[in-house]
C-alpha positions as CSV (number, residue, x, y, z in Angstrom):
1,X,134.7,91.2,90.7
2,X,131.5,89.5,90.9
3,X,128.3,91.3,92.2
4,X,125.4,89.2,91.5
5,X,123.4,90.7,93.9
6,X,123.7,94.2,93.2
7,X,123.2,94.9,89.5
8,X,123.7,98.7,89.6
9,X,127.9,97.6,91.4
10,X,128.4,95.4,88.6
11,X,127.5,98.1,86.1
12,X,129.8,100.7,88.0
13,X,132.8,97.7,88.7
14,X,132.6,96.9,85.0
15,X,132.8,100.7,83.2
16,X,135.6,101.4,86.1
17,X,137.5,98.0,85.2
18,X,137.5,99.0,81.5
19,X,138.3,102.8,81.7
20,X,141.5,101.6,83.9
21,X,142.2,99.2,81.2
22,X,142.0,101.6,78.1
23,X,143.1,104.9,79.6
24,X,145.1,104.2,82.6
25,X,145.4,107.0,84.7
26,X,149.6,107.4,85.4
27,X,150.1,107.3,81.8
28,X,147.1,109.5,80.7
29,X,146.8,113.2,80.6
30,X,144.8,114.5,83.9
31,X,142.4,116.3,81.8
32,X,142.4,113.6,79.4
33,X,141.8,111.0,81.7
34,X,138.8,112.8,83.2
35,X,137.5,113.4,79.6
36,X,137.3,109.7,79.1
37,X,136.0,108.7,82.6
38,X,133.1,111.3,82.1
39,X,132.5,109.2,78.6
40,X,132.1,106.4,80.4
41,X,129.4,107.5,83.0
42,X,131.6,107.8,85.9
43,X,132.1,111.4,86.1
44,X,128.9,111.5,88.4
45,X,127.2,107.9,88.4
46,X,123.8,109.4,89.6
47,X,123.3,111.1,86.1
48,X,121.6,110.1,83.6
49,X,123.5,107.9,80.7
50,X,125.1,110.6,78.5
51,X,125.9,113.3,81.0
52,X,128.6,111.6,82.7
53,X,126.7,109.4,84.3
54,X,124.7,105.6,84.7
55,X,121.6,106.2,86.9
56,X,122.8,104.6,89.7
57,X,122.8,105.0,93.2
58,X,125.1,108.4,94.2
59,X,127.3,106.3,96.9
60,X,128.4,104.7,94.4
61,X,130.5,107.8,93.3
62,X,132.8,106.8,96.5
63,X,133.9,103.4,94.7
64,X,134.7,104.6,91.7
65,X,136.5,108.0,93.3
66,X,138.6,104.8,95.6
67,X,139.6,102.6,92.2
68,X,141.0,105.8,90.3
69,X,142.8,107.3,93.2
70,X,144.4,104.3,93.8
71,X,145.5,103.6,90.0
72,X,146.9,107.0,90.4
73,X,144.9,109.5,89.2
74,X,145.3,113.2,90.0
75,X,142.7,114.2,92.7
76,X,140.1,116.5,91.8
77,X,141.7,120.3,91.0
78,X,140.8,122.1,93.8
79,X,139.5,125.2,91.7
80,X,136.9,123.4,90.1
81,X,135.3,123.5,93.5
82,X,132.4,124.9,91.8
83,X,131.6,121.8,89.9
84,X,129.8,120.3,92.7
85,X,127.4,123.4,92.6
86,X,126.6,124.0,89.1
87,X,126.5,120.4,87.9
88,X,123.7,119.8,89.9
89,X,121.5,122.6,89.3
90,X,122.3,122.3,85.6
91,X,121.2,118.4,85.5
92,X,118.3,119.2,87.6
93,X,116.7,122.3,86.1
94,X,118.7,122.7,82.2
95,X,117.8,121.8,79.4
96,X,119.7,118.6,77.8
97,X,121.4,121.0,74.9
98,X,123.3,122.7,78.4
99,X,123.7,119.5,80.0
100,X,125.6,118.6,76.6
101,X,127.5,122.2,76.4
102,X,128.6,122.5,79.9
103,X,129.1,119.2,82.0
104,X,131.6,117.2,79.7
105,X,134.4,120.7,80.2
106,X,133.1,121.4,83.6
107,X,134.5,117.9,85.2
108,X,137.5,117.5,82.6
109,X,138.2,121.2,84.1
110,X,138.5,122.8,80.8
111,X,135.8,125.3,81.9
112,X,135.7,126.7,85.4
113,X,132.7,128.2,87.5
114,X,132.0,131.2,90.4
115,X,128.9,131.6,91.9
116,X,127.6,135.4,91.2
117,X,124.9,135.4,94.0
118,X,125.2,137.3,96.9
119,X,125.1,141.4,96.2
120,X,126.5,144.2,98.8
121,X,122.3,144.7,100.0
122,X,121.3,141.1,99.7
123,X,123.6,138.7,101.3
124,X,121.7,137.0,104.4
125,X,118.2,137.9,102.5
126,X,119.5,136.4,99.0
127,X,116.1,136.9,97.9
128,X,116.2,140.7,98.0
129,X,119.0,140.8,95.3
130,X,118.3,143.7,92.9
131,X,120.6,142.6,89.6
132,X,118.5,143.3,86.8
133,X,118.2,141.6,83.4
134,X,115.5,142.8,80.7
135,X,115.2,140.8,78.1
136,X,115.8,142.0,74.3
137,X,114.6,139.8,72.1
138,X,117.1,136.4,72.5
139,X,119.2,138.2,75.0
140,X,118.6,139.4,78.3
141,X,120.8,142.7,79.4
142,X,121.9,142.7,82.5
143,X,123.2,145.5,84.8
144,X,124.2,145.1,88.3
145,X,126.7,143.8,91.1
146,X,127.6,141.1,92.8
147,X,130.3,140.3,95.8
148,X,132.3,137.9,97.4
149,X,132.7,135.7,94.3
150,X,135.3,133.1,95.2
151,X,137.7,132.6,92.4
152,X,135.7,134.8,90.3
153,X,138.8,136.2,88.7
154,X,139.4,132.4,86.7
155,X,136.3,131.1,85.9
156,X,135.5,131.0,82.4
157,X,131.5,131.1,83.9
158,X,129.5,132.4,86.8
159,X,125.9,130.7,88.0
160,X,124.0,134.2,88.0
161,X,120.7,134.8,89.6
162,X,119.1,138.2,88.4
163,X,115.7,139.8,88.7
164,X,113.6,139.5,86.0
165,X,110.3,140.8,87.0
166,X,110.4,143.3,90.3
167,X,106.9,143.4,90.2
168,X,106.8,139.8,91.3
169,X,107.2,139.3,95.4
170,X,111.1,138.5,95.7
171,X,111.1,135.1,95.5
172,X,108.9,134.5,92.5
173,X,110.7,137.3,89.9
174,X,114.3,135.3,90.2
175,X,115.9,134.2,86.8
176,X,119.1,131.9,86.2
177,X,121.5,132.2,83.8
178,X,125.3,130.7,82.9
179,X,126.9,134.1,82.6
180,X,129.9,134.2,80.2
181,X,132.5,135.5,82.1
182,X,134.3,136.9,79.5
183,X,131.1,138.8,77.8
184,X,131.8,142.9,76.9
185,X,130.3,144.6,80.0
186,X,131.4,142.0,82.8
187,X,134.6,143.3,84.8
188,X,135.7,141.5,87.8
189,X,138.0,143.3,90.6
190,X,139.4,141.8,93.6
191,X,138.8,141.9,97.2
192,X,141.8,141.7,99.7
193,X,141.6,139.7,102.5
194,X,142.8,139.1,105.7
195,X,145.5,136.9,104.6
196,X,146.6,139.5,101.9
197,X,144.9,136.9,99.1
198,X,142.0,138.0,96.7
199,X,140.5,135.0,96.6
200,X,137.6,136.7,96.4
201,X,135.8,139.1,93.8
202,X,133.4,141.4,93.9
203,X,131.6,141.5,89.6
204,X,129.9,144.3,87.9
205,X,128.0,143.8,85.2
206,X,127.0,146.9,82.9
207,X,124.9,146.4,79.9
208,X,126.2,142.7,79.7
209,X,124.3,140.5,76.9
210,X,123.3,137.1,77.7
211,X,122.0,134.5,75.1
212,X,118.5,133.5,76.1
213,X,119.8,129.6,75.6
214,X,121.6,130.1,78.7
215,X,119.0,130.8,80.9
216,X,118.8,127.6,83.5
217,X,115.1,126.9,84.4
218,X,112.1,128.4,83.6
219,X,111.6,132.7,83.6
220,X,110.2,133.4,87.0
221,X,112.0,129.9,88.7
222,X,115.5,131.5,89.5
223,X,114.6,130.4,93.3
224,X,114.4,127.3,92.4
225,X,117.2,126.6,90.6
226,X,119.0,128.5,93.2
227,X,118.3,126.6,95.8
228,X,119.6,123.6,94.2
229,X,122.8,125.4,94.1
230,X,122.6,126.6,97.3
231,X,122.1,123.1,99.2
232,X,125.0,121.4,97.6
233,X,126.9,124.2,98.3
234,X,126.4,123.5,101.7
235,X,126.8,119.6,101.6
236,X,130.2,120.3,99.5
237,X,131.5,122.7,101.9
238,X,130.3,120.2,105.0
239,X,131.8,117.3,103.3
240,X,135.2,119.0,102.7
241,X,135.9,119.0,106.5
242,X,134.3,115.4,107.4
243,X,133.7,113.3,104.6
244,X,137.1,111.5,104.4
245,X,140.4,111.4,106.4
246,X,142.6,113.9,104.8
247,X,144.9,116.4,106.4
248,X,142.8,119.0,108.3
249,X,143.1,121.2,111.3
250,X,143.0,118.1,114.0
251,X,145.9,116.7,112.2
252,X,147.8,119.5,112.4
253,X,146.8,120.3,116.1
254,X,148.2,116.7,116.8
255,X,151.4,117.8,114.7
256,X,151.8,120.9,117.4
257,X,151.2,118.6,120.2
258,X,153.4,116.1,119.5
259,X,156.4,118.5,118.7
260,X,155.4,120.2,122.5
261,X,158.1,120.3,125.0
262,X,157.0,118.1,127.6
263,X,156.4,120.1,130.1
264,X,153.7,122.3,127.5
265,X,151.8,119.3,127.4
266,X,149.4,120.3,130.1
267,X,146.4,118.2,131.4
268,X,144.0,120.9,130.2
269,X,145.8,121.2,126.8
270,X,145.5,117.6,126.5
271,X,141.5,117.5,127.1
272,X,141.2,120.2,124.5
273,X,143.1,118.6,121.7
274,X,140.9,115.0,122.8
275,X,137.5,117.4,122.8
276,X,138.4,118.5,119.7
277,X,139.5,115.2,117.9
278,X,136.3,113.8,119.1
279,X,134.0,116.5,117.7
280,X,136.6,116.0,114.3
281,X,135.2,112.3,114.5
282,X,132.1,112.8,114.9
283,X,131.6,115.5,112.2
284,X,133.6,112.9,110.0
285,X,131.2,109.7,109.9
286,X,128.3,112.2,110.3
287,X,129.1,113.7,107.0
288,X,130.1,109.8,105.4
289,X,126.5,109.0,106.6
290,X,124.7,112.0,105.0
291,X,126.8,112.0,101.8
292,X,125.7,108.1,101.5
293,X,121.9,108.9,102.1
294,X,122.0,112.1,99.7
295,X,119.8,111.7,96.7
296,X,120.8,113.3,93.4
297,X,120.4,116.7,92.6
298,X,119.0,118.2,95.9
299,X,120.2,117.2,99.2
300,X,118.3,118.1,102.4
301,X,119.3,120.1,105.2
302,X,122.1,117.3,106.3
303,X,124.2,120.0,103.9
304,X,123.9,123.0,106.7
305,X,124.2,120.6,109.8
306,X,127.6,119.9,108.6
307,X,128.4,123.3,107.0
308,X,127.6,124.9,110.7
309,X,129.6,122.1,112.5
310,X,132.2,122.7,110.4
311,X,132.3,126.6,110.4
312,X,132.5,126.5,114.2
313,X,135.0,123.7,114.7
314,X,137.6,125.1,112.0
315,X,137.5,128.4,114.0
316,X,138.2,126.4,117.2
317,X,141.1,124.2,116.1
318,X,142.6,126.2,113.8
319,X,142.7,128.8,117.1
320,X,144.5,125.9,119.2
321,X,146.7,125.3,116.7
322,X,148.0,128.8,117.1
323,X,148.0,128.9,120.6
324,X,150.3,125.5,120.8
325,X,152.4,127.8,118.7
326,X,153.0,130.2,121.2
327,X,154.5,133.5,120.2
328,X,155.8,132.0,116.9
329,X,151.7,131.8,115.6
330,X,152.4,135.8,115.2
331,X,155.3,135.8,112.7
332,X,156.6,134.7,109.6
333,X,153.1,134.8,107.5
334,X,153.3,136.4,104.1
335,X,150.8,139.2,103.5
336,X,152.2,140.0,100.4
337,X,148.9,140.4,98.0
338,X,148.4,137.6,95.9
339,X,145.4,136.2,93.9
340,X,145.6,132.3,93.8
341,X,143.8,130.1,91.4
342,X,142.8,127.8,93.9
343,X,140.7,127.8,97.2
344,X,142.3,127.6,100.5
345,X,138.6,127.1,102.3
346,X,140.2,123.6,103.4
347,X,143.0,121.8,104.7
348,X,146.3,123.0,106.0
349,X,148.4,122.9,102.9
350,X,149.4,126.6,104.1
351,X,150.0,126.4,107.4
352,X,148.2,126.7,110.3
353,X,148.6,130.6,110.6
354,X,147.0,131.1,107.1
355,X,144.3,128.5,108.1
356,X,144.0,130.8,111.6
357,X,142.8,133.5,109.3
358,X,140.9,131.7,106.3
359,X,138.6,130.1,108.7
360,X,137.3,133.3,110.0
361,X,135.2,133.5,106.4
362,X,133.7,129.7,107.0
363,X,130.7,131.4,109.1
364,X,129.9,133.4,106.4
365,X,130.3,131.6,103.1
366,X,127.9,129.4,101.8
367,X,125.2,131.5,104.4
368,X,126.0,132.7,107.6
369,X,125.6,130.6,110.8
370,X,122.4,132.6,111.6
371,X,120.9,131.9,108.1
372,X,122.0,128.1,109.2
373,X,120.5,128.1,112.3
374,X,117.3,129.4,111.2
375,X,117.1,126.5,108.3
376,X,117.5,124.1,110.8
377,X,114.9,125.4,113.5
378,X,112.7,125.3,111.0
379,X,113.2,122.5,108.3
380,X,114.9,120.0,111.0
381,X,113.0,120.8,114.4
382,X,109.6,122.3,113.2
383,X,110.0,125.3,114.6
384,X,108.0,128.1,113.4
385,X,109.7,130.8,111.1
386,X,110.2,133.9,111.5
387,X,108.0,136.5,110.9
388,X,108.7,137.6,106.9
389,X,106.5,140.9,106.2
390,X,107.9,141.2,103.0
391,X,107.5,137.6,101.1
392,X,103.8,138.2,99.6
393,X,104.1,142.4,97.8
394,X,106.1,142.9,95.0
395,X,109.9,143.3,95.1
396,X,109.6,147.2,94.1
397,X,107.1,147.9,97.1
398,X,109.9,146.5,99.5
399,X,111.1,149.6,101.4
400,X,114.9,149.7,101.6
401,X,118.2,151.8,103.3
């Protein structure tokens, strides 16, 4: 394929067009295969040379996603969700010795993540979380919980924001750390949910010792780094509802339809199901157009556009879906408790009775709607902020319940 025009194509046609050649993908382990594409800079194409990647432009990712796919290799294992979260904040705020340790097994899938953020009094207000690690000489001891940790129960590490200094005003006394999850002192225990899965964790961590080489960023900079994490959180979660034609709640609500008796296929049925395949569409190419304009490392605030869209519409459909079911949406789900190793936050791979349920936690993970909302009216629309008495005194002054 020639592409004299565009240098940075060629590069990405030519590494793809070999790594097909040498490794192709039906007749090469999964993990294997990925090993050998990360090698060859096409794990993330943005990155720099070395750590997976060929400092190109990041929508160029889409091409070479396309050309593996279609010589049949595996799509990407849904519980290394949290790839798309740490290997940015690692690449933008770690040192190159982490980049080396921890990207190459994060995208074969040798090593899975968890986000260890929010905490049972600092959820909304991250900031306020009170997870304390002191440091001892090259370790830092940390002491404190953490909740709602998706998949926590699998990961081999967590991306763990602590406070290091509660003198410091809340946002400035943050540190970062790639916790071990399998350190003495770290126990993780399970939190039912609705649809009788534990997909999510709550983690306590009691005298846990944490190497001072895997501290992310700078002492003092946890905000930072967190932030990083947090906004392609909230592009990844966007982009798994609009980013590409896949099988998602519309498709299943056209599924229902279709299989309707005629005579259920009412006028005002009928303008729902087109209301909502037009909001599906739009969300869709709204995402493609944000995920093509993203720059590496920290997206903008196109991330919680599309994570709020998304929260509301899969609560919408997935409840229309139910409703074409009539009374058979109330029976035949399995509550029996389970704890899967991978997330059902997308899709309808389970039906759309387990979807009905899952999608009441999309308002709330990866920040509430509120939180969204607020980013928006203020980062997006200029409006002014609300009033924070507590950002400029020191975390231990802030009264709490």
């Amino acid at each position: 394929m020639s592409t004299p025009d565009d240098p940075q194509l060629a590069l990405v046609t030519k590494a793809i067009d070999t790594l097909l050649a040498d490794h192709p993908p039906k007749a090469t382990d999964d993990r294997e295969f990925r090993g050998h594409r990360y090698d060859a800079g096409l794990a993330w194409v943005h990155f720099a040379e070395g750590f997976g990647g060929l400092g190109v432009r990041p929508e160029l990712n889409r091409i070479v996603e396309e050309r593996c796919r279609t010589a049949g290799a595996k799509a990407t294992d849904a519980s290394t969700f949290f790839m798309a979260l740490a290997a940015p904040t690692i690449v933008t705020h770690g040192t190159d010795e982490q980049k080396r340790r921890f990207l190459r097994p994060m995208f074969t899938g040798a090593e899975r993540w968890c986000q260890l953020f929010s905490e049972p009094g600092a959820g909304s207000d991250f900031a306020g979380l009170a997870t304390r690690a002191v440091r001892d000489g090259d370790e830092w001891v940390v002491n404190g919980q953490k909740v709602w940790n998706t998949l926590a129960h699998v990961a081999d590490w967590g991306m763990l924001v602590t406070r290091t200094d509660p003198e410091q005003p809340k946002h400035k006394g943050m540190t970062y750390f790639a916790l071990n999850m399998r350190l003495p002192g770290v126990e993780v225990r399970p939190l039912r949910q609705i649809t009788g899965e534990a997909e999510f964790n709550e983690v306590y961590m009691t005298d846990a010792r944490v190497p001072d080489d895997c501290r992310i960023g700078a002492i003092g900079e946890g905000w930072r780094a967190a932030l990083t994490t947090l906004m392609n959180e909230r592009t990844a979660i966007g982009s798994a509802g609009g980013g590409a034609r896949r099988k998602g709640p519309i498709d299943e609500a056209i599924r229902l339809w279709k299989a309707l008796p005629k005579d259920e296929q009412t006028g005002s049925r009928r303008e729902h199901l087109m209301k909502l395949y037009c909001v599906s569409e739009a969300m869709r190419l709204t995402t493609a157009r944000a995920g093509a304009k993203a720059k590496a490392g920290n997206p903008g605030p196109e991330g919680s556009i599309a994570k709020l869209a998304l929260s509301d519409f899969n609560k919408v459909c997935t409840e229309f879906c139910v409703d074409l079911m009539g009374a058979h949406g109330m029976v035949d789900f399995d509550f029996t408790f389970r704890r899967p190793e991978n997330l059902s936050v997308d899709g309808m791979e389970s039906g759309a009775r387990h979807s009905f349920l899952r999608s009441r936690a999309n308002s709330i993970e990866g920040g509430t709607t509120e939180i969204m909302k607020n980013i928006l009216g203020e980062q997006v629309l200029g409006l002014p902020g609300e009033p924070r008495g507590d950002k400029d005194i020191a975390w231990s002054k802030v009264p709490r319940n």
